[in-house]
Structures are given as structure tokens and as C-alpha cells.
N, C-alpha and C positions, 0 to 999 in steps of 0.2 A: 599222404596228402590230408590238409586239415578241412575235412568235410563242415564244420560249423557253418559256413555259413549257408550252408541247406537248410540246417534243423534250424535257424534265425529267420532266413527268409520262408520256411513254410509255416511257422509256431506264429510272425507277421503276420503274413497274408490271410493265416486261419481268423487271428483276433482281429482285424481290418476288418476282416469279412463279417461277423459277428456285429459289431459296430455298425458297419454300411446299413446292413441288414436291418436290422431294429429301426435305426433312425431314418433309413431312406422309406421300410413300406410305410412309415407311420408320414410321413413328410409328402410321400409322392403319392398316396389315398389322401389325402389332404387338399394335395396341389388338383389332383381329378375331379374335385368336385370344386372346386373355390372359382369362383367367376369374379370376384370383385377388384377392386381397381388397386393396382401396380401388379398386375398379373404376372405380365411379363417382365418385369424389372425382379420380380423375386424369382421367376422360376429361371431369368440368365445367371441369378448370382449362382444358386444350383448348380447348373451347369460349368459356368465359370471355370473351373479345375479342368472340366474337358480340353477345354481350347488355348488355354494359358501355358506359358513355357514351364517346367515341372521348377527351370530354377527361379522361376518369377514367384512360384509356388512356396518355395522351399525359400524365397525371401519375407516373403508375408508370415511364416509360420516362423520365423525366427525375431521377427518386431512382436508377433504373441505370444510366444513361447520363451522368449530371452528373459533376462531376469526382471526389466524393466518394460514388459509385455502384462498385460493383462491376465492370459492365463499365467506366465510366469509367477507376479505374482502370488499368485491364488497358489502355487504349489510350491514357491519359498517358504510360505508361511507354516509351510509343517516340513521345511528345511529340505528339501527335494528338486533337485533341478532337473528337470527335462531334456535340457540340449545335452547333445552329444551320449544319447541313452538311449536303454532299447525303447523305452516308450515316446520315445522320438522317432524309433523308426515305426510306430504301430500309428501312430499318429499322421504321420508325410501318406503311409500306405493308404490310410483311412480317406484322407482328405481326397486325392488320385482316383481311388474308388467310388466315390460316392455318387458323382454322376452319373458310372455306369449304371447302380444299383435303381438309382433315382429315377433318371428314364426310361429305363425299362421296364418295371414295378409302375408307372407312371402312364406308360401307355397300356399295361395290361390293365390295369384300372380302368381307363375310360374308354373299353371295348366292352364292358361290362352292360350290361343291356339294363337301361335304368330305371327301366319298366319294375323290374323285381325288386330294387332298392327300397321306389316308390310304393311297391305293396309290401315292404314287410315294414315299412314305417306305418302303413296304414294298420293294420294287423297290431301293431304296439310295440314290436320291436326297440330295442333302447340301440341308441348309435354305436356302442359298444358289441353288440350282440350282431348286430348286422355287418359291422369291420371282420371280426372272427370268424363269424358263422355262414358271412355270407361271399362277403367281397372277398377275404383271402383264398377261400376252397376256388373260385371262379378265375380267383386270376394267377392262379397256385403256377401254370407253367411257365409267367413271365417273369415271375419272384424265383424260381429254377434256374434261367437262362441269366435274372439277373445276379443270382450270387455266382456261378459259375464266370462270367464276366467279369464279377467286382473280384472275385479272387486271384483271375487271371490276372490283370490289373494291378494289384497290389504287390503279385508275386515281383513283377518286371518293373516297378519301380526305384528310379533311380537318381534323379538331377533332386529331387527335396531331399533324401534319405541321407544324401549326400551331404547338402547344406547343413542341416538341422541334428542328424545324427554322428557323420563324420564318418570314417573309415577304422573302427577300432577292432580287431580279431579277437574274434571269441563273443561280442558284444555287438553291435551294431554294422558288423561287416557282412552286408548281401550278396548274395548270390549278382546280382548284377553291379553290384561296388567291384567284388572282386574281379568278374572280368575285365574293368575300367582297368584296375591298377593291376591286375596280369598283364594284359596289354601292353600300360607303360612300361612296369619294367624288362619289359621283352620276351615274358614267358607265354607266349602262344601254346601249349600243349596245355599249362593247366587252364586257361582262358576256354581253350577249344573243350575242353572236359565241361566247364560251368556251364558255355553256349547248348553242349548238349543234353546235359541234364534240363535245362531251362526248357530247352525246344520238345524234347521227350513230354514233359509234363502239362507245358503246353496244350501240343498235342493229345495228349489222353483228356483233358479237360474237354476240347474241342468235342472228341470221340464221344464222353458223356454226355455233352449238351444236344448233337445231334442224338444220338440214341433216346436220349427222353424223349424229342422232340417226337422222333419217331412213333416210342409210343405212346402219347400222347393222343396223335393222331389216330393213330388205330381205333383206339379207345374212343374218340369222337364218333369213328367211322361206323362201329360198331352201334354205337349208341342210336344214333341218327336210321338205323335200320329197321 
């Protein structure tokens, strides 16, 4: 059995995750403090990916990403197409991601008690130095939960990856592409092999996020004593 698309869909998920991460805590400590007007029209476009059908998804990333796409462009020009490649599937997984990464990194933010923000800008603190030093250590367990999520997430992507990268083995065929087309051509056993590796990993993801969670708490508990 040609295991590839394991090492695709976890090598994916991992550089997704990477991606989500940088751009959603810099985006979502952004969106935490920003009170100013189209609040909510920018923090829906964010979300957007959430709630949209993955192949409504996976239609918009193909008018960007196509040759006659804005990003396409931008990466013809040094003769490189994107459709139907791996960094079309790192990109559909990215996009799927980002929301999770985004709200949750988003609300751990603004539980942040903003009394401290407030005195360490008084104190002289530069906005850089208080992102780092102060707001990431505080909201460290939501940026936990969120990349655990955004990985989870990326891993199980399927209806864009599909669109924009295609089904090619060896190359952009995932872990949940290939159970599609197990399925169709009537191979149930290895279909039922990918469902379980999926579900396993799943699962142990789940395992770590509560175990942080766990101690986490402890540690709170502790602390508060």
C-alpha cells in the first residue's frame, strides 16, 4: 500500500499550520484591540472560510491562484504555477485553517486583562515588546488550542485541495482525497485503513489539547494559592 499520502497530508498540515500561526496571532492581537469602524465586516471576511462550502473555497482560490488570478500571476512571472501542486494543497489547507487559528488566538487576546497592557505602555514599553513579552506569554494556552485545531483542520481537508490541487499520487494526493476516490472505485479496505489512520490522529491531537488544557489549569491552581 502506497502510504504517500500520509507523509503529503502531515508535511501539509504541518506548513498550514506554520502559516495559520504567524499570520492569524499577528491578525487576531490586531483584531483584539481594534475598535474602529468595519469591525465587523473585516473580522466576517476572517471568518468566512469557516462557514463557506470548502468547494465555494476551492472556487475563489482557483480565479487567484489560476494563471489569470492575481496571485497566479505574481508566480508565472518566475514561471511557476501553483494549480494542480503541492503548494496548492498547502495553500487550500492554509486558507480552511485560518479561522480556527484566528478565533481562538482572537479570543484568548481579549481575556487579557488590559489593565497590564495599559501600565506597561505607561512604564514605556514599545508595542512590539508588549505583543512578545506580554500578550503572547498570557494568552500562550489559546494559541495552544489554536494551532492544535488549525492542524486538525488542515489535516481533514478536502473539497478546496480537491479543486485547486487535484488528485495526483505521489504529489498532491491527501489522505482525505484518497479515501474519496477509494470509495469510488470500490476499494473499502484501503478507504477504511486512511479513515483510521485519520481518526487515530485525530484523536491523539484531541488527547494533547485536553492534556495541556489540563495542565494549564493546575498551574493556574496552583498559582492562585
Amino acid at each position: 500500500m502506497d502510504f504517500s499520502p500520509l507523509w503529503i497530508s502531515l508535511k501539509t498540515a504541518f506548513l498550514a499550520t506554520i502559516i495559520t500561526s504567524i499570520i492569524g496571532i499577528f491578525i487576531s492581537y490586531k483584531m483584539a484591540n481594534y475598535k474602529g469602524r468595519g469591525r465587523g465586516i473585516i473580522d466576517g471576511i476572517f471568518t468566512l472560510p469557516l462557514i463557506l462550502p470548502p468547494t465555494v473555497i476551492g472556487f475563489f482560490l482557483l480565479l487567484l491562484c489560476g494563471k489569470n488570478g492575481f496571485v497566479g500571476k505574481i508566480f508565472m512571472s518566475f514561471n511557476k504555477n501553483i494549480i494542480f501542486s503541492w503548494s496548492a494543497t498547502v495553500i487550500a489547507a492554509a486558507v480552511v485553517a485560518f479561522p480556527m487559528m484566528y478565533r481562538t488566538c482572537r479570543s484568548a487576546f481579549e481575556q487579557i486583562d488590559k489593565n497590564m497592557i495599559s501600565a506597561a505602555r505607561t512604564l514605556g514599553l514599545s508595542e512590539t515588546k508588549i505583543f512578545f513579552k506580554i500578550a503572547i506569554p498570557l494568552a500562550w494556552p489559546g494559541i495552544i488550542g489554536g494551532l492544535v485545531l488549525s492542524f486538525a483542520r488542515a489535516l481533514g481537508e478536502f473539497g478546496a485541495t480537491l479543486m485547486i490541487a487535484g488528485n495526483i499520487p505521489g504529489r498532491t494526493q491527501t489522505m482525505p482525497v484518497a479515501i474519496f476516490f477509494a470509495v469510488e472505485s470500490g476499494d473499502m479496505n484501503k478507504a477504511m485503513i486512511w479513515v483510521l489512520i485519520i481518526v487515530a490522529i485525530s484523536f491523539i491531537m484531541i488527547f494533547l489539547l485536553n492534556y495541556w488544557s489540563d495542565i494549564q489549569q493546575k498551574l493556574i491552581g496552583n498559582r492562585g494559592r
